[in-house]
C-alpha positions as CSV (number, residue, x, y, z in Angstrom):
1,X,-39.9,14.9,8.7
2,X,-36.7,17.1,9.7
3,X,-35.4,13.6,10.9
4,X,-36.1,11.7,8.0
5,X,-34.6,14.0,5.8
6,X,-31.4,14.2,8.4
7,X,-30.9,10.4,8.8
8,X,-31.1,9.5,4.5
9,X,-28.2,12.9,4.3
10,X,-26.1,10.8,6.3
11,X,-27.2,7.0,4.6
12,X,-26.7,8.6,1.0
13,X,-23.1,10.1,2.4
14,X,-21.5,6.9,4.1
15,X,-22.8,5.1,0.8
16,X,-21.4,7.8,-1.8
17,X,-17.8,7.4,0.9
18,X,-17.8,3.4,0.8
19,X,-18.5,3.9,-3.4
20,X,-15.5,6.5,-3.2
21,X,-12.8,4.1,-1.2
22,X,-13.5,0.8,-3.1
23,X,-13.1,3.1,-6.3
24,X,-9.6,4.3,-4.9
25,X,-8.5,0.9,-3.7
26,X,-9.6,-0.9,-7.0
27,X,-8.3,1.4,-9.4
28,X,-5.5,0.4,-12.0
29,X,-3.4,3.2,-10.7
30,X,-3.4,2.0,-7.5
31,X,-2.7,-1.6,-8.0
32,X,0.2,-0.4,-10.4
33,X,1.4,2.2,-7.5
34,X,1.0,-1.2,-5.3
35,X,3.2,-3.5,-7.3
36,X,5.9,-0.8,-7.9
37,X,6.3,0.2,-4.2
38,X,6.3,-3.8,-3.7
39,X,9.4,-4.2,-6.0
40,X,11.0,-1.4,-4.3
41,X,10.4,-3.2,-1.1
42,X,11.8,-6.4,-2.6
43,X,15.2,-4.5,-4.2
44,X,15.8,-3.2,-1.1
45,X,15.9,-6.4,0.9
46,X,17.7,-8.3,-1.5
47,X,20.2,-4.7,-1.5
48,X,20.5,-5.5,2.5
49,X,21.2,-9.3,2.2
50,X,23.9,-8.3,-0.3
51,X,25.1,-6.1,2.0
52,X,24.9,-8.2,4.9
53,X,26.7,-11.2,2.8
54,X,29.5,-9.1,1.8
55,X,30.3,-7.7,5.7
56,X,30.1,-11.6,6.6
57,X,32.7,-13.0,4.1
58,X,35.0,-9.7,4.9
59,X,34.3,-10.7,8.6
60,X,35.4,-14.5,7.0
61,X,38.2,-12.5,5.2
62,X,36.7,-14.7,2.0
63,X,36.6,-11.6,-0.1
């Protein structure tokens, strides 16, 4: 009975943690969080090609 009582404790706390991630991962907050940090991401890469255009046409002597 000891067992029993062991093995649902541990099936009722992997299902409560599997309930918890997918409510962290599909929140509004998150996806929000998701597409700010993406922008970021993109800004920053098109900040580098600028950068990387600018040391080209100085290389160039264009500009």
């Amino acid at each position: 009975m000891l067992y029993l009582a062991l093995i649902l404790a541990v099936v009722i706390s992997f299902v409560l943690g599997a309930v918890l991630v997918y409510a962290r991962f599909n929140s509004k907050q998150t996806k929000i969080h998701n597409q700010y940090f993406r922008e970021l991401q993109e800004n920053y890469n098109l900040e580098l090609q600028n950068k990387w255009l600018k040391e080209s046409l100085q290389k160039l002597n264009l500009l």
